[in-house]
Every structure is written in structure tokens, then in C-alpha cells.
C-alpha positions in Angstrom: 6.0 33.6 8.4 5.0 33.3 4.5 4.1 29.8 3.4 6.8 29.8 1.4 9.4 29.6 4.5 6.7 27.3 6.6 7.7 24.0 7.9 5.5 22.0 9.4 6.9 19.2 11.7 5.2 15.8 12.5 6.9 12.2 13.8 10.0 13.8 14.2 10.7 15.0 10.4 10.3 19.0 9.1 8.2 19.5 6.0 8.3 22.6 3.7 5.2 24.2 2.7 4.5 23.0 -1.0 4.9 25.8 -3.4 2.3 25.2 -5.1 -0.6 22.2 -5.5 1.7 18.8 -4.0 -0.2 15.6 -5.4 1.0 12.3 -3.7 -0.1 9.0 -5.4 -0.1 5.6 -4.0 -0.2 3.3 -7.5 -1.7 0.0 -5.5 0.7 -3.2 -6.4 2.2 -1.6 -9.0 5.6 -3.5 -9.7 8.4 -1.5 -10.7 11.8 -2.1 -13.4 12.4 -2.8 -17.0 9.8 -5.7 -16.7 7.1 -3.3 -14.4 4.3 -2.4 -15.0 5.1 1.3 -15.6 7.6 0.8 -17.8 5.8 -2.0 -19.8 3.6 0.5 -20.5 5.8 3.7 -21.4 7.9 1.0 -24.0 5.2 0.2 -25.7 3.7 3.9 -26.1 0.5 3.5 -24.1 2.1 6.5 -21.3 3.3 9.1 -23.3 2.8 11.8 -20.1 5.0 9.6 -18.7 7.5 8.7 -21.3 8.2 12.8 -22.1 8.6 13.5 -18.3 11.4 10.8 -17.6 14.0 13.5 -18.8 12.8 16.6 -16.8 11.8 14.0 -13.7 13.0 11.9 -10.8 12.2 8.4 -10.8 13.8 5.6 -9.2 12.7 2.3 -8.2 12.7 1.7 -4.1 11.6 -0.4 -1.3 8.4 -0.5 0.7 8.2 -1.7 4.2 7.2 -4.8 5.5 5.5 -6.4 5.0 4.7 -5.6 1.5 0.7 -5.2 2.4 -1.6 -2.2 1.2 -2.4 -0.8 5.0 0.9 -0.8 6.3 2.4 0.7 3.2 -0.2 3.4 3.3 0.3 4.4 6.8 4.3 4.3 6.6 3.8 6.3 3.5 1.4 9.2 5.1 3.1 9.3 8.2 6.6 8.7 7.0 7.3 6.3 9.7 8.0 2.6 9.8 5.0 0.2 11.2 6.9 0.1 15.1 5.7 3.8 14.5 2.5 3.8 13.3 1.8 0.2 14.7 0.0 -0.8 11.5 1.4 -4.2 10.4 -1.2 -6.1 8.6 -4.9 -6.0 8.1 -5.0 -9.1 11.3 -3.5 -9.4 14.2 -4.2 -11.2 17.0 -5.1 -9.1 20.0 -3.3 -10.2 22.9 -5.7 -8.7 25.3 -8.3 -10.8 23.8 -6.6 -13.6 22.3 -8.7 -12.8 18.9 -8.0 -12.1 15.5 -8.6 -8.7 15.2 -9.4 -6.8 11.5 -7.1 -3.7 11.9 -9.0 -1.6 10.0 -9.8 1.3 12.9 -8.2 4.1 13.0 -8.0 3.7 16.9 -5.0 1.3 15.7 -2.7 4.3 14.5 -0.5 5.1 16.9 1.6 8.2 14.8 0.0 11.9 13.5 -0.6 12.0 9.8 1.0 14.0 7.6 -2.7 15.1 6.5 -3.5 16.4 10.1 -0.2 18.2 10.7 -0.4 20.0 7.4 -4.4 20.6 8.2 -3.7 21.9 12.0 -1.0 24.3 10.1 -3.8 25.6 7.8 -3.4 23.9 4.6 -6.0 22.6 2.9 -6.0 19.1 2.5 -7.7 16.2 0.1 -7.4 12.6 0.4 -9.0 10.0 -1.9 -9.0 6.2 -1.6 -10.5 3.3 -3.2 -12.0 1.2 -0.7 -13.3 3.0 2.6 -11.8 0.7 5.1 -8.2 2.6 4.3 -10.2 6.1 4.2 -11.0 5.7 8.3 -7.2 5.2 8.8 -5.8 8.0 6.6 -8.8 10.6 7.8 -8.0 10.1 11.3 -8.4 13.6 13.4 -9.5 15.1 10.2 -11.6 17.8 10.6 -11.8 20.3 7.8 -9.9 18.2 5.0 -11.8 16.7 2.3 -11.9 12.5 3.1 -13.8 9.9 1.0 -13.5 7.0 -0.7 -14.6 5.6 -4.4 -16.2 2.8 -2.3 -18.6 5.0 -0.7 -18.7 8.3 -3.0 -22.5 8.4 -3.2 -22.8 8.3 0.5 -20.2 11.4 1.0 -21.4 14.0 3.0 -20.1 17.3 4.6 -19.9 16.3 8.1 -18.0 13.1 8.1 -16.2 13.7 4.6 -16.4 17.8 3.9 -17.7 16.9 0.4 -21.4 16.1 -1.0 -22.2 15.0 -4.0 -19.3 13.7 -5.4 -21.3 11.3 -8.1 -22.4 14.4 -10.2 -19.1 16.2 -9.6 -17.2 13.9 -11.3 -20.2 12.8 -13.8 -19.4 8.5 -13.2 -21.6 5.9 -11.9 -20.7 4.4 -8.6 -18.1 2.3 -9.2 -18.2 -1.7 -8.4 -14.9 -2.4 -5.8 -13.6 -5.4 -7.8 -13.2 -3.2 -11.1 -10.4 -1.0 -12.4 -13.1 1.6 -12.2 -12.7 2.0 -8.4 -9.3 3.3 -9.1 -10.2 5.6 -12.3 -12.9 7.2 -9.9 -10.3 8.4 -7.5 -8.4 10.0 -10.3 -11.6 11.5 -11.9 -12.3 13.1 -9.0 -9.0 14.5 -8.2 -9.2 16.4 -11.2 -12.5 17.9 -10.6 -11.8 19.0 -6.7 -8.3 20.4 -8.2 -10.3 22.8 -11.0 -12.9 23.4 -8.4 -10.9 24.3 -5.1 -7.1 25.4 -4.0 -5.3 22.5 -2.6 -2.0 22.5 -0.9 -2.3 18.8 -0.4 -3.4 15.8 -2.3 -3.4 12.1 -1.9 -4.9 9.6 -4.0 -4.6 5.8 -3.3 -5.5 3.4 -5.8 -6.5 -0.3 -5.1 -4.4 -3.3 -6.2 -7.5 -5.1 -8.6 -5.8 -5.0 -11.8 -2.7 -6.1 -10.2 -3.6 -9.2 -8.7 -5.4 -10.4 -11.7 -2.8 -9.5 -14.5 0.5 -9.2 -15.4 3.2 -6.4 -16.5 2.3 -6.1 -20.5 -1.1 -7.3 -20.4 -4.0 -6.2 -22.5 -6.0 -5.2 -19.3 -3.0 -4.0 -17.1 -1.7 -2.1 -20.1 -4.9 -0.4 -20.7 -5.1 0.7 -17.0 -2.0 2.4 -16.8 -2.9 4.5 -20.0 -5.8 5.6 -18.8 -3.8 6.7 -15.7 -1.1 8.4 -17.8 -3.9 10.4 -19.2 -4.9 11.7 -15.8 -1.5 12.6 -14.7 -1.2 14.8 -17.4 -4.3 16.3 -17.0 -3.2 17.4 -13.2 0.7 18.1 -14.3 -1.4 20.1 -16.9 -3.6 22.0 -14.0 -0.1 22.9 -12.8 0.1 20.7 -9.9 3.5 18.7 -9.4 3.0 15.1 -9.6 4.6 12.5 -7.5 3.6 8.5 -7.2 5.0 5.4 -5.4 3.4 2.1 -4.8 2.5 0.4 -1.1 3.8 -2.9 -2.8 5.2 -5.0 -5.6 3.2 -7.9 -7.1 4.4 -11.2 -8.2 3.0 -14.5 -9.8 2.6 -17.4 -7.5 1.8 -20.0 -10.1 3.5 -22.9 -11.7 3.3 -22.9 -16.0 0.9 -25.6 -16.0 -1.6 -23.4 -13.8 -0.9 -25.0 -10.2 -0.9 -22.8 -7.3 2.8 -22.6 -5.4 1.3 -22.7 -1.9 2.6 -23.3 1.4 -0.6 -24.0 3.3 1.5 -23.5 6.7 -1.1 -24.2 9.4 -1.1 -27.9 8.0 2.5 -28.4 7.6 3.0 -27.3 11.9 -0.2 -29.3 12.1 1.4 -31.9 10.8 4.5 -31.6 12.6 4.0 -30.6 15.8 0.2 -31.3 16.4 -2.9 -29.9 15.9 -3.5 -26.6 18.2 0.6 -26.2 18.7 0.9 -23.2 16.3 -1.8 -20.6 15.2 -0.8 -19.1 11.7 -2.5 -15.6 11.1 -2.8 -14.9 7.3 -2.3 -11.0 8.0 -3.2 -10.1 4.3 -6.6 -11.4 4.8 -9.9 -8.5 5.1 -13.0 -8.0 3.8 -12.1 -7.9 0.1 -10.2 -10.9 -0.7 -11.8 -12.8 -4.1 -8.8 -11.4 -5.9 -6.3 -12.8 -4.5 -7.8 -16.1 -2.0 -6.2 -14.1 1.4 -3.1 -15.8 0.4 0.3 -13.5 0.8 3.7 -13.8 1.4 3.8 -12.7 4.8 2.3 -15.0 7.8 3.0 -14.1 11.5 3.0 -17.9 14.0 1.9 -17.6 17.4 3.2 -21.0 19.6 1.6 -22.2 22.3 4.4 -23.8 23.7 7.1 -20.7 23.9 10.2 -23.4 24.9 9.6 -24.8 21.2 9.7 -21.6 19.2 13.3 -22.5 18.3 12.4 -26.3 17.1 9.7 -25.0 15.0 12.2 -22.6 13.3 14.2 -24.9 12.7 11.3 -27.1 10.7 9.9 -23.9 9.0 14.0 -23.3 7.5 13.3 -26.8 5.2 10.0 -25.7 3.6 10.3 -25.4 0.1 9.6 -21.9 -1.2 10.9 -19.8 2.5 12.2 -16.7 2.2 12.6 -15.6 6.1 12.0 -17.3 9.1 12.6 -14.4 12.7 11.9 -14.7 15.9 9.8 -11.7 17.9 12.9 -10.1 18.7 14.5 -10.3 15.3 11.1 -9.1 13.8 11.0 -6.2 15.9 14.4 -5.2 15.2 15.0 -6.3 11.5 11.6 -5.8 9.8 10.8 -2.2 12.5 7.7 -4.5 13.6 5.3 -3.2 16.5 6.0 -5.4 19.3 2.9 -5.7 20.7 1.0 -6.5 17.2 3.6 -9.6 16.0 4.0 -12.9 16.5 6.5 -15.2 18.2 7.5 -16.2 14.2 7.7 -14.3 11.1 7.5 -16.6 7.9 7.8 -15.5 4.6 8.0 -17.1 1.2 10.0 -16.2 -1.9 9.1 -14.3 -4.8 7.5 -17.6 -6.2 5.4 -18.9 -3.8 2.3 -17.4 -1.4 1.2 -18.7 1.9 -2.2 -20.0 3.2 -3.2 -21.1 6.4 -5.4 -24.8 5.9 -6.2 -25.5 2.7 -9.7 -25.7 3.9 -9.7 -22.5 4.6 -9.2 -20.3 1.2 -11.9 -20.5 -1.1 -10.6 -20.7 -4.6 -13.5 -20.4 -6.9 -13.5 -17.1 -7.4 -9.9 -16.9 -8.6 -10.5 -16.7 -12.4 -7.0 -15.7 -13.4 -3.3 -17.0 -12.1 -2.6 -16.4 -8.6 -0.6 -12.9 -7.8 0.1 -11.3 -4.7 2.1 -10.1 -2.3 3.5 -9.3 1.4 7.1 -10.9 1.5 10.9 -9.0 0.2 10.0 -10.4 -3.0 7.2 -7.9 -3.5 9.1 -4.5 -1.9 10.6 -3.2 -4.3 8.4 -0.1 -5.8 8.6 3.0 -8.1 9.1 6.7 -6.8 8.5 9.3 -9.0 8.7 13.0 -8.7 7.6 15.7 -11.5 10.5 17.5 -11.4 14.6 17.3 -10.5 15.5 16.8 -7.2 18.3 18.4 -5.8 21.5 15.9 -5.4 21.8 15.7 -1.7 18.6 13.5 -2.2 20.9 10.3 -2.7 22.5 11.0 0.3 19.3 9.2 2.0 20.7 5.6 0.3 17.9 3.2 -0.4 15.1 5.1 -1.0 11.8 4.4 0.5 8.2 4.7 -0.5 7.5 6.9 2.4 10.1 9.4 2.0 7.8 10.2 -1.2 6.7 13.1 1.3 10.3 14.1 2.4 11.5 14.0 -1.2 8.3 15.8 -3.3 8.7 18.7 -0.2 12.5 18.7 1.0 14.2 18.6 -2.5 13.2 20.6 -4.8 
């Protein structure tokens, strides 16, 4: 069979060979619309790539999967499956086998084949660049032959455990520091230079959130980022690759004009309520890397002690100020497509306006130099798709789009 009639086939959906070099981006936080970041940018000239491919392109604005965080985005997204799937559904859970709070960041936590390792096992030759290496061990899972490293750790690539060396002089940068828009310009960078040096069939790149969390749609700082990344898509469209980019998340503000944090700090209010040690309230945002943005998010999952008062404490969380949803397990599983085995007894999450702490003991806000944005709740799921070309109609027959049909769509419908 020519590649040009080759499927490949992994969690249930067929994929087309690309026809020629297929580059998926993940555009970390990147909030979508008239008031995005995106098109902030394009209105005021600053992404002229962008601006003269609107006509010739597809783009849309869709929803991500919940909750809105950067793992379980990343993982629906690459394996085109929802998290009861993939069983990613935050960067915490707590481990029922050892009643801990466990960091999810192992790839022994993925449950469903990447797209990456279907397409490698079929003989295409893969590339997958992240920022930060804690999502580069989930996304390079049964990789063997596909290049695999992150920004993070780009001076400790090597060919056994990432198939590439030397990355620094390759793409002629500096290490980059992880809190800095650099991390994500590095991923980019290098992109390029793997594309002029070697045939790929395949190519992700997944940016990191930074920018994002410290600064708004219009910005000096966020406009200025999404130039320089307008210049890098053209230089790949330019390579002849076709381009296509969606986001993990939205990102919203979740502070008052006169600089106040809207927090629920929910561990205190059930403390509170029902007594100390009643509920345990897992900040599932939270992971190593969390100055920018305190661990606060708009997703929480509640574990209760005592099971026969899960519906009294539901009823309490419905009359906190700033809610969004309150589900039981069962609705969670069925309603949000939630692993059963990694959620809670209660799903809280707050509105567009308003993030979620556990005690405010607990969240160090020093380090938050700017306004608070984040993410995690329906307020933060709506994201871009775009695709470098015109996709054939039978595309809207799919309804709501969703960040990982990006895969489906930049293959299937052409």
C-alpha cells in the first residue's frame, strides 16, 4: 500500500497518512475570539502569517476537555480520546490504593496508545517537542525511534532516551529559563531546524502557558509573544509543511479592579462547615511549577469522609459565591468523561471570574507579581483550531469541535 492510501488506526479512530510534513501545535492557554489572544494580535498587525492565511484557512474557535488543565488537554489531544480514555485528569489525584496525593506526571498513568506510537509502529517518522519535561515522559511513552525532548532539558538530550544530541548548537539558543517566554520560542526554534535537517511525517510542538498566566489578550508582553510565533509559522508553512494549532486551555482573570484575588479557598469553607478532616479538597492544577499561577484553578475534585453526607455538602457548595458546577462521582463520570477510578466523590468548579484554593495557608502568593489568571473550569474551554488549508465541508458534520479532533481534522479532511 502507498502512503498515500495508508491509514493508520489507534483508540478506535482511522488516520490518513499526511501528504506531506503534518505539524500539530498545542498554543498553551492561549484564549480564543474577537477579545483572544490570537486575534488581538492579528487586529493590531503584529501576525501578519496569520492574518493573510485566514482566507485560504480553517479556523474556528472550540472546546477543550475537562478540566481545562495542560496534561489532560495534551493527552486528549494526542490520543484523541477524552480523559475516561486516557485516564489523565489533572496533574493530582489521590491514589485510592494509597490514600495519597499522587503527581500524575508518569507515563505509567496513560492508559490509551498515542497517536505518535501508532504513526511510529506504522513507519513514520515522528518529532515531538515540549516545554517542560514532565509532559515529554507522557507524550514519549513507548517511543522508540521518534525524536522526544523537551526545552526544559534540551542540553541534556541524548540519543538513547530522546534520538537527538546536541540540540543547544542545533538551534544556536542558550538553555532556556522555564518561567520565560523563551521556553516556548525554543520549541519553535527547534522545530524549524529538525524540519530543514530531517523528513518528518509528524510533528508536535507544545508550548507552556507562562505568558498566559501573567498577561492579558492585547498586552505589550503577550502581544510580542504571539508575533514572534507568527514569524515561526511562516517559516514552517514556508518549509512547506501544513500548519495546524489548538490550545489545551483558555485563560481567564481571577482578580477584582482594585487588585484583590476572587478566591474560594474551599478547604476552609467545608472546614468551616462541616469540621475539620470531613472533606479533603485536591487542588488538581497544582505540580512542580506553580509561581505563575499560586496552584489556584478552577477545577477542585472533594473527597468526603463520610459518604452518607456527600448530598448535604452539595447542597452547601451550590450557595458559594463564584460556583460554576457542583457533580457527584457519577455525574462526573458521565457528564465531564472523567476516569472513575482517578475522581472524587465531588467535582467543584468556579466561574469564569473566580479560581479555587485549598487553605489559604496553603498557596504562597509572593511570587505572584502580576494579576491572578488561570484556568481548569467551562469558563476556560473554549480554544482556537486552526488548519493551513480548507477542509472539506463534511467536517461540520462533527458539531462542536474539539481540540483533539485537531488530529482527525489536519488528516481526515483535506
Amino acid at each position: 500500500m502507498s502512503s498515500s492510501n495508508k491509514k493508520v488506526t489507534v483508540n478506535g479512530k482511522n488516520y490518513n497518512w499526511p501528504k506531506k510534513t503534518s505539524i500539530i501545535i498545542c498554543l498553551d492557554g492561549s484564549e480564543p475570539g474577537p477579545k483572544g489572544y490570537i486575534d488581538t494580535a492579528i487586529q493590531m498587525g503584529l501576525m501578519p502569517f496569520m492574518k493573510s492565511m485566514i482566507s485560504k484557512s480553517t479556523y474556528e474557535v472550540g472546546k477543550c476537555a475537562m478540566p481545562s488543565f495542560t496534561n489532560v488537554n495534551n493527552m486528549s489531544i494526542v490520543t484523541g480520546t477524552t480523559p475516561n480514555v486516557h485516564g489523565i485528569c489533572g496533574n493530582f489525584f489521590l491514589d485510592p490504593e494509597l490514600g495519597t496525593e499522587t503527581l500524575m506526571n508518569d507515563d505509567s498513568f496513560l492508559r490509551a496508545t498515542t497517536i505518535f506510537e501508532a504513526f511510529e509502529k506504522a513507519g513514520a517518522k515522528v518529532a515531538v517537542i515540549t516545554a517542560k519535561d514532565k509532559l515529554r515522559k507522557l507524550l514519549g511513552k513507548n517511543l522508540n525511534k521518534a525524536i522526544c525532548f523537551s526545552s526544559e532539558k534540551a542540553d541534556s538530550a541524548n540519543m538513547k532516551d530522546n534520538r537527538i544530541e546536541n540540540v543547544l548548537d542545533l538551534v544556536k539558543k542558550p538553555l532556556p529559563e522555564v518561567y520565560s517566554s523563551d521556553l516556548s520560542e525554543f520549541i519553535f526554534a527547534a522545530g524549524v531546524e529538525i524540519i530543514k535537517k530531517e523528513k518528518i511525517d509528524i510533528m508536535y510542538l507544545s508550548t507552556t502557558d507562562y505568558i498566559q498566566h501573567k498577561c492579558a489578550p492585547g498586552s505589550e508582553i503577550a502581544n510580542k509573544f504571539y508575533h514572534m510565533i507568527d514569524g515561526y509559522l511562516k517559516q514552517l508553512y514556508d518549509l512547506g509543511c501544513e500548519i495546524s494549532f489548538t490550545a489545551d486551555h483558555g485563560m481567564k482573570g481571577k482578580t477584582n479592579e482594585d487588585g484583590s484575588l476572587n478566591v474560594i479557598y474551599l478547604q476552609d469553607e467545608l472546614d468551616s462547615k462541616f469540621g475539620k478532616d470531613a472533606c479533603n479538597v485536591v487542588c488538581t492544577i497544582t505540580d512542580p511549577y506553580v509561581i505563575h499561577h499560586g496552584a489556584f484553578g478552577s477545577f477542585v475534585t472533594i473527597y468526603c469522609k463520610d459518604k452518607s453526607k456527600i448530598d448535604e455538602i452539595m447542597v452547601f457548595l451550590k450557595t458559594i459565591n463564584g460556583v460554576d458546577l457542583v457533580l457527584n462521582h457519577k455525574d462526573s463520570v458521565e457528564k465531564l468523561h472523567q476516569p472513575e477510578d482517578r475522581i472524587g466523590d465531588i467535582v467543584f468548579t468556579s466561574n469564569e471570574k473566580f479560581a479555587i484554593g485549598k487553605k489559604k495557608t496553603d498557596h504562597d502568593l509572593t511570587k505572584l507579581k502580576e494579576p491572578l489568571r488561570t484556568h481548569g473550569g467551562r469558563g476556560e474551554s473554549d480554544i482556537p483550531i486552526f488548519i493551513s488549508k480548507k477542509l472539506n465541508g463534511n467536517y461540520k458534520s462533527k458539531g462542536v469541535l474539539k481540540n483533539y479532533d485537531i488530529f482527525d481534522l489536519a488528516l481526515n479532511y483535506g
